[in-house]
C-alpha positions as CSV (number, residue, x, y, z in Angstrom):
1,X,74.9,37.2,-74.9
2,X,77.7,35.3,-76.5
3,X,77.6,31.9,-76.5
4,X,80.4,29.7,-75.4
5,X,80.8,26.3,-76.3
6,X,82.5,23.9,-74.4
7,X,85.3,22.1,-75.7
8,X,87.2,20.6,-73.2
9,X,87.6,19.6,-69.3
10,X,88.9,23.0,-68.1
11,X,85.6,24.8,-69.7
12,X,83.6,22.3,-68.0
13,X,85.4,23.4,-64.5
14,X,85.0,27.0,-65.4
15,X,81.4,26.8,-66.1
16,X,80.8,24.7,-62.9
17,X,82.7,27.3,-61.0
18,X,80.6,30.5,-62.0
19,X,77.5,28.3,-61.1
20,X,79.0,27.9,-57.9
21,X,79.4,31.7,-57.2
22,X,76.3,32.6,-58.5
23,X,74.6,30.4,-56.2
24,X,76.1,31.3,-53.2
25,X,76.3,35.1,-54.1
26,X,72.5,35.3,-52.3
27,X,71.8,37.7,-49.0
28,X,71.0,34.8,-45.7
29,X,68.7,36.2,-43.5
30,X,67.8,35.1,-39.7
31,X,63.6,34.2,-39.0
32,X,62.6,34.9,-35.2
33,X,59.5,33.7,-33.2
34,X,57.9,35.8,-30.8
35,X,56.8,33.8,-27.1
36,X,53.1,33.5,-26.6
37,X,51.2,35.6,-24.5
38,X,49.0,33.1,-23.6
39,X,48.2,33.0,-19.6
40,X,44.7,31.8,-18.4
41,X,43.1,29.4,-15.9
42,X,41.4,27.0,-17.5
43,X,40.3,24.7,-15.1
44,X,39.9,24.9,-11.3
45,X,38.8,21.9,-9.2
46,X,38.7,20.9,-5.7
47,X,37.4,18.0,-4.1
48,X,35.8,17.1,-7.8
49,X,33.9,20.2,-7.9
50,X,35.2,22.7,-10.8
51,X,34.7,26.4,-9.8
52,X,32.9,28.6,-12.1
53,X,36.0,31.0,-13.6
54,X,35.3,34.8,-14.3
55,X,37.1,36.8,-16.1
56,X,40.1,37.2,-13.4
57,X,38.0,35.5,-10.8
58,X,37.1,31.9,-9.8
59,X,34.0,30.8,-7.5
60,X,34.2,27.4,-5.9
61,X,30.9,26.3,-3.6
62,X,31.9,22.9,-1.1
63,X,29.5,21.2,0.5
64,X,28.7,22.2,4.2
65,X,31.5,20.9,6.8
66,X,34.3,20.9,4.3
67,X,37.3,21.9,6.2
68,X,38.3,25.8,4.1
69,X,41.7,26.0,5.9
70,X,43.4,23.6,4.1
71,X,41.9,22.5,0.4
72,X,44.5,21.0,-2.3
73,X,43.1,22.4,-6.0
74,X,44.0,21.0,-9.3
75,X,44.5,23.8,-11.5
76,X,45.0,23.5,-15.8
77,X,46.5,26.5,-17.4
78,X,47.8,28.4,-19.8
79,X,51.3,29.7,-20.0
80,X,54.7,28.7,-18.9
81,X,53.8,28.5,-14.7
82,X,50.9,29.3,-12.0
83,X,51.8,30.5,-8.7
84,X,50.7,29.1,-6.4
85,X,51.4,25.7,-8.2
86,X,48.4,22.9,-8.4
87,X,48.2,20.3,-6.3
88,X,49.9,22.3,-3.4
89,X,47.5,22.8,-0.4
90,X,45.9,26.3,0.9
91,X,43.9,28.1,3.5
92,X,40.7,29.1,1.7
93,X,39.0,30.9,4.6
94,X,39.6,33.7,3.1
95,X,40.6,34.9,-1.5
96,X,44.0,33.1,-2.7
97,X,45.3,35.3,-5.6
98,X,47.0,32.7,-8.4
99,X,49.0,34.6,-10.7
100,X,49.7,32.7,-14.3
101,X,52.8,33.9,-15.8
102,X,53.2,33.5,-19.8
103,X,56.0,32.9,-22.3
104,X,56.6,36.5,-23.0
105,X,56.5,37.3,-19.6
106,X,53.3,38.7,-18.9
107,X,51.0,37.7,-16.0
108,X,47.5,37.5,-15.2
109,X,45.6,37.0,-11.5
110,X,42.9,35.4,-10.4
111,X,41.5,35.7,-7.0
112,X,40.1,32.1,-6.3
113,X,36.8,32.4,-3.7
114,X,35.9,29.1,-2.0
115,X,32.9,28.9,-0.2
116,X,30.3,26.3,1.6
117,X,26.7,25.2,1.0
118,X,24.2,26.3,3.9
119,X,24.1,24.2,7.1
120,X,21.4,21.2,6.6
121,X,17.5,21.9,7.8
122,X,16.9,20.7,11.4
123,X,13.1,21.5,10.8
124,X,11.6,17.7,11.0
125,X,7.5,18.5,12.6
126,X,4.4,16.8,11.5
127,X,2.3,19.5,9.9
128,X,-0.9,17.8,8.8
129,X,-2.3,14.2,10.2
130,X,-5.4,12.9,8.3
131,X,-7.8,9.7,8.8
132,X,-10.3,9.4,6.4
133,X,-10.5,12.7,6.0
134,X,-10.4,13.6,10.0
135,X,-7.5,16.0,10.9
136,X,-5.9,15.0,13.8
137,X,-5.0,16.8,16.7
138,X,-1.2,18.0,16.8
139,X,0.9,18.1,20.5
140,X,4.7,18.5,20.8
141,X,5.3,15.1,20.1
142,X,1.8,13.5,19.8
143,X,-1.5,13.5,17.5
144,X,-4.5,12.1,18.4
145,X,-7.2,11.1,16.1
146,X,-11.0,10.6,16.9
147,X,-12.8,8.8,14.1
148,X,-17.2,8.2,13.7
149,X,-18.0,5.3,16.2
150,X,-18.0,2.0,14.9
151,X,-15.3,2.5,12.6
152,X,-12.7,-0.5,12.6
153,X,-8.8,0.6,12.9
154,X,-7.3,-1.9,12.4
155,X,-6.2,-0.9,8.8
156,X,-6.3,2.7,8.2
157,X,-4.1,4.9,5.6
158,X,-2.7,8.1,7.1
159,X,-2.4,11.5,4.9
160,X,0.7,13.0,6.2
161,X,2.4,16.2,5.5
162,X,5.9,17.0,7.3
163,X,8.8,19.4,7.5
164,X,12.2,17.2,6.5
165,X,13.7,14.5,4.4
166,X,11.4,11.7,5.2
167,X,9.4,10.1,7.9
168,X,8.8,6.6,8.9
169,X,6.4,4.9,8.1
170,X,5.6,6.8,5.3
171,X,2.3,8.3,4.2
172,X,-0.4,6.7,2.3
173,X,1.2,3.3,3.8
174,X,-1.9,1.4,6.0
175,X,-1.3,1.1,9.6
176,X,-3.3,-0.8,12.8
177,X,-3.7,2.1,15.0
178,X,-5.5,-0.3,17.9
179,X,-2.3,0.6,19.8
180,X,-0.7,4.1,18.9
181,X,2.0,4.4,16.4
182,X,5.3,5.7,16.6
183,X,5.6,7.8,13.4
184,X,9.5,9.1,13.1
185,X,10.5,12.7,11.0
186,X,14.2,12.8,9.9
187,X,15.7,16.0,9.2
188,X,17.7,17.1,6.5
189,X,20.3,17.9,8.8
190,X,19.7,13.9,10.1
191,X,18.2,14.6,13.7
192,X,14.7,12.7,14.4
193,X,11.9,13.4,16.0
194,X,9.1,10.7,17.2
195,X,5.0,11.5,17.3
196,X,2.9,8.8,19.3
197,X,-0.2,8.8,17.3
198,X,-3.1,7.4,19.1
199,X,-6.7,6.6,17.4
200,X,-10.0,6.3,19.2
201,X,-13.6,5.8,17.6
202,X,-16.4,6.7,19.6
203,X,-18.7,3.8,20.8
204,X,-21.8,3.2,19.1
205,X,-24.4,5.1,20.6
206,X,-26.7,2.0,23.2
207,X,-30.2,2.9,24.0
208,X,-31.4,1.2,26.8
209,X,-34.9,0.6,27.5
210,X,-37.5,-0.6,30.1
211,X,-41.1,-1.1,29.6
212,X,-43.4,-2.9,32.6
213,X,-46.8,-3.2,33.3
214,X,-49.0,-3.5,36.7
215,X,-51.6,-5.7,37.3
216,X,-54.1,-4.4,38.7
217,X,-54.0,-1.6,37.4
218,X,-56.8,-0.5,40.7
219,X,-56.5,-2.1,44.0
220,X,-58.4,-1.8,47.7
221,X,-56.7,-0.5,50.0
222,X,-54.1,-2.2,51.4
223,X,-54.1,-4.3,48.3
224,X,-51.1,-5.0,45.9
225,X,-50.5,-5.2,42.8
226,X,-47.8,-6.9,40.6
227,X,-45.2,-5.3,38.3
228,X,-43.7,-7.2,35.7
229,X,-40.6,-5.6,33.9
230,X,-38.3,-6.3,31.3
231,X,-34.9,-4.2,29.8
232,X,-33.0,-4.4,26.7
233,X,-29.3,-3.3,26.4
234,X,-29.1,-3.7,30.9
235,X,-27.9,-5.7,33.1
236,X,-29.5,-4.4,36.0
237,X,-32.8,-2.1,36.7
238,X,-33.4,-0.6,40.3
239,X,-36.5,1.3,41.2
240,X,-38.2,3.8,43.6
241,X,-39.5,3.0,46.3
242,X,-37.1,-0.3,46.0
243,X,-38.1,-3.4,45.4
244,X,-37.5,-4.4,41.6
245,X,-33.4,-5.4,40.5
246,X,-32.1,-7.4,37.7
247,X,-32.6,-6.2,34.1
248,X,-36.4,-8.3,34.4
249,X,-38.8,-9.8,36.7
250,X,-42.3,-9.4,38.5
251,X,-42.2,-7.9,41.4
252,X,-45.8,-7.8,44.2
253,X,-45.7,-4.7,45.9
254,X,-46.2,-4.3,49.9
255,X,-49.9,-3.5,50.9
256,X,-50.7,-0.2,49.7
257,X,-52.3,2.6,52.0
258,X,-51.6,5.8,50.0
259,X,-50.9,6.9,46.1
260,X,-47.3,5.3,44.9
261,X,-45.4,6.0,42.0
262,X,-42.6,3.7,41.3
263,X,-39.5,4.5,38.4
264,X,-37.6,1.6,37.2
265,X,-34.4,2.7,35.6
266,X,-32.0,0.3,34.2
267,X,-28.2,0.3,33.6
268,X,-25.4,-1.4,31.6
269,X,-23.1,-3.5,33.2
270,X,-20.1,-0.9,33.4
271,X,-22.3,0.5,36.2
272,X,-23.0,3.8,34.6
273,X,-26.4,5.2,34.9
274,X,-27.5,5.6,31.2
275,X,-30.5,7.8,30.1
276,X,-33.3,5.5,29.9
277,X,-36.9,5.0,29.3
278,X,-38.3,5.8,33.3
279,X,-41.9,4.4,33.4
280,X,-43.7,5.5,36.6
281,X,-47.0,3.6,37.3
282,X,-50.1,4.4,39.0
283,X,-52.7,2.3,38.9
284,X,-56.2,3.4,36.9
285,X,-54.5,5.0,34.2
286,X,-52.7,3.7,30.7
287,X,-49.3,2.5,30.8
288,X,-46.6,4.8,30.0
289,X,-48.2,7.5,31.2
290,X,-48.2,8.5,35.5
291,X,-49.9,6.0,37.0
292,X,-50.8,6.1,40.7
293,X,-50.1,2.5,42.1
294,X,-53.5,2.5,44.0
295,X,-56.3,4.9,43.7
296,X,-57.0,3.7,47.4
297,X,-60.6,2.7,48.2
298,X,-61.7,3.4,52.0
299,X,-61.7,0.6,54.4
């Protein structure tokens, strides 16, 4: 290439000028940017509960009672819109198809299913009562309880088993049961139900007793003889023929003319004949055994 050498201002302004044009002697060219495709739901909540999103579907479960027919979603997305909007109420009783439309134009649907948990339990029944390891006795809305006599109630602890939520008072929690006690069962669904529960312990078993003696134990005839008694656990002793009462004494018989045999029994002081120790006596043989009251000698 030849070389030129500068020498003066013009040459300066020539050189500058074919730098210039080779420069600008380049091809421009325009860059383009395709819109997105982008178009899916993201997130889909209602109430504060986010729905489970499928592919092109969306499961939301309320809780029970929540009105379906008019339910106001929050919705994040991809792509330039949703229709329908968020925040823009809908019936849910039945699938709502939202359609997300992206930059390029494209669309996608999602068919949004909203439904409600089960209706609450009304179930709310005693099942098992226990007292010291005695089952009770389950009615409609009772349970009674018999426990070993002698046993004190006034502090007992319950084992309780129950359909529901909770009952009232709870098991394992002591209780006086000298007067029944309410016991209350609450219901998922929040409806009670109320068991009177009523505990009894058999008496201790009384024994009462009588023992007597006659003196003579022979007599002449038309003699007497004297019977002394004495009871324990009685207020009262009767015999037959009559002639003895109160729980002890000595009783003369009336002038005797033919074989007697007399039974003492006793009672407690409810009244109520109680199975006791019946002595008969008749003179001549050992007490405790029949004993004739008078082996009668002839005039």
């Amino acid at each position: 290439m030849p070389e030129f050498k500068a020498t003066d201002a013009s040459t300066h302004r020539l050189l500058a000028a074919l730098i210039l044009l080779t420069t600008c002697g380049c091809t421009s060219g325009t860059v383009s940017v395709q819109p997105s495709s982008a178009k899916g739901i993201t997130s889909f909540e209602i109430q504060g509960i986010a729905g489970a999103i499928g592919v092109d579907t969306i499961a939301l479960r309320l809780l029970f009672g929540a009105n379906l027919t008019s339910l106001v979603p929050t919705i994040v997305h991809e792509g330039a819109s949703i229709s329908p909007a968020s925040g823009i109420a809908q019936d849910f009783a039945n699938p709502i198809v939202y359609t997300v439309t992206a930059a390029d134009g494209s669309t996608k649907t999602y068919a949004v299913t909203v439904t409600t948990t089960a209706a609450p339990s009304s179930a709310k029944n005693i099942t098992s009562f226990e007292l010291m390891s005695v089952a009770g006795t389950i009615g409609v809305d009772t349970i009674a309880v018999t426990l070993p006599a002698g046993t004190a109630v006034t502090s007992l602890v319950p084992a309780i088993a129950h359909e529901g939520a909770s009952i009232s008072p709870a098991s394992g929690v002591a209780q006086d049961f000298s007067s029944p006690v309410s016991y209350t069962v609450t219901a998922a669904d929040g409806s009670t139900k109320v068991y009177a529960v009523a505990v009894s312990a058999g008496s201790a078993a009384i024994t009462t007793t009588v023992s007597a003696s006659a003196t003579p134990t022979s007599v002449a005839y038309k003699g007497t003889a004297d019977i002394t008694w004495s009871s324990t656990n009685s207020t009262s002793c009767t015999s037959a023929p009559g002639g003895i009462s109160g729980p002890a004494g000595t009783y003369t018989t009336p002038p005797l003319t033919t074989t007697t045999s007399y039974v003492i029994t006793c009672a407690r002081n409810s009244g109520v004949t109680l199975p006791s120790f019946c002595d008969f006596y008749r003179t001549g043989r050992p007490l405790g055994a029949a004993l004739d009251m008078g082996a009668i000698e002839g005039p």
